[in-house]
C-alpha positions in Angstrom: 3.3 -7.5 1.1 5.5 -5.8 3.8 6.4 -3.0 1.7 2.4 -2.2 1.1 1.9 -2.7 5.2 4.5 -0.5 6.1 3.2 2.4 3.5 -0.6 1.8 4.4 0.7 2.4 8.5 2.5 5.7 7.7 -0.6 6.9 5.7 -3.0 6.0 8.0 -0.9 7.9 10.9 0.4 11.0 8.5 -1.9 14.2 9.3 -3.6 12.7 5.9 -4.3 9.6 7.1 -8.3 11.1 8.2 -8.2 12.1 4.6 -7.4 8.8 3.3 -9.7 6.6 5.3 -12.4 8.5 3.6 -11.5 7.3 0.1 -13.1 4.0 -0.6 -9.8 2.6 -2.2 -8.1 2.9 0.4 -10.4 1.3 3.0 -10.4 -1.6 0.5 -6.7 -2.3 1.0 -6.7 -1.6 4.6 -9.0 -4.0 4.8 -7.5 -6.7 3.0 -3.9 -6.1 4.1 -4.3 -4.6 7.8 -7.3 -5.4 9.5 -7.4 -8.9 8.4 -3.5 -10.3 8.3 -4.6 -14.1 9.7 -6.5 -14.6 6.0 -3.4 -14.4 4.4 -1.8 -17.5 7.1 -4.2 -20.1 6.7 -4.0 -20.0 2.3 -2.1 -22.9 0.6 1.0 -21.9 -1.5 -0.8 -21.2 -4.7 -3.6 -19.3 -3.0 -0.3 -17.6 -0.8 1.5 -17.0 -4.1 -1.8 -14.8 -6.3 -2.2 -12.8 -2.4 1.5 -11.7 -2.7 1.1 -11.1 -6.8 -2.1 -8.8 -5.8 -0.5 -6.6 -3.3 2.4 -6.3 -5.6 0.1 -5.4 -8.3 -1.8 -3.1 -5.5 1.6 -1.4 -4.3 2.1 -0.4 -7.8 -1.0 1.4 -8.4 -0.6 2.8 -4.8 2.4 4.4 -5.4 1.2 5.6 -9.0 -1.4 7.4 -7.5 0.6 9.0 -4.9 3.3 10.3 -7.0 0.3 11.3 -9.5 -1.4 13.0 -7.1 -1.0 16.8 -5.6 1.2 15.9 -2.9 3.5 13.8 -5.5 6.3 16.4 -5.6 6.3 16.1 -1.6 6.0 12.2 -1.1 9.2 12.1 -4.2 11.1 14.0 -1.8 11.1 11.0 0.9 14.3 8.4 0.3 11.8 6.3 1.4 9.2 6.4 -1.4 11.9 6.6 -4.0 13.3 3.7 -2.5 9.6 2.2 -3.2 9.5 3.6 -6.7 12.8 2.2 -7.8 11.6 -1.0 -6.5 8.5 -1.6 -8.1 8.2 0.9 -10.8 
C-alpha cells in the first residue's frame, strides 16, 4: 500500500501529473488510495487483508502500464521504479 502511495504522489507532482489526473484510471486509485486513507483504518483484518491484496494487485498493473507505455524507457531508468519492478514483477 505504501509503495502504491508513494508512486501515485510523485505522479501526481511529475510535470505529467495534469496528464494523469485526466485518465479515469488513475482518478480511480487516487481515490481509493489518497483521498480517502481513513476507509482503509476502520476495516477488520480480513476486510484490511483483501485492501492490501488489491493495491498489490493495483501496483502491479500500475507499473505494467508505465513500463508499457511511451515514457517506459524513461521511468526504467529511475533505481527507484526498478527497485518497484524487481519487487512486484
Amino acid at each position: 500500500e505504501s509503495d502504491l502511495k508513494l508512486l501515485l504522489r510523485r505522479i501526481q507532482r511529475s510535470p505529467l501529473g495534469p496528464v494523469a489526473r485526466t485518465n479515469r484510471n488513475f482518478r480511480t486509485l487516487d481515490e481509493r488510495y489518497l483521498r480517502h486513507p481513513d476507509r482503509a483504518l476502520s476495516m477488520s483484518p480480513p476486510q484490511r487483508v483483501a485492501y492490501l491484496e488489491g493495491a498489490e494487485k493495483d501496483l502491479v498493473l500500475l507499473l505494467g502500464r508505465l513500463d508499457r507505455g511511451p515514457l517506459g524507457v524513461l521511468f526504467r531508468r529511475r533505481k527507484s521504479f526498478r527497485t518497484l519492478q524487481e519487487r512486484y514483477l
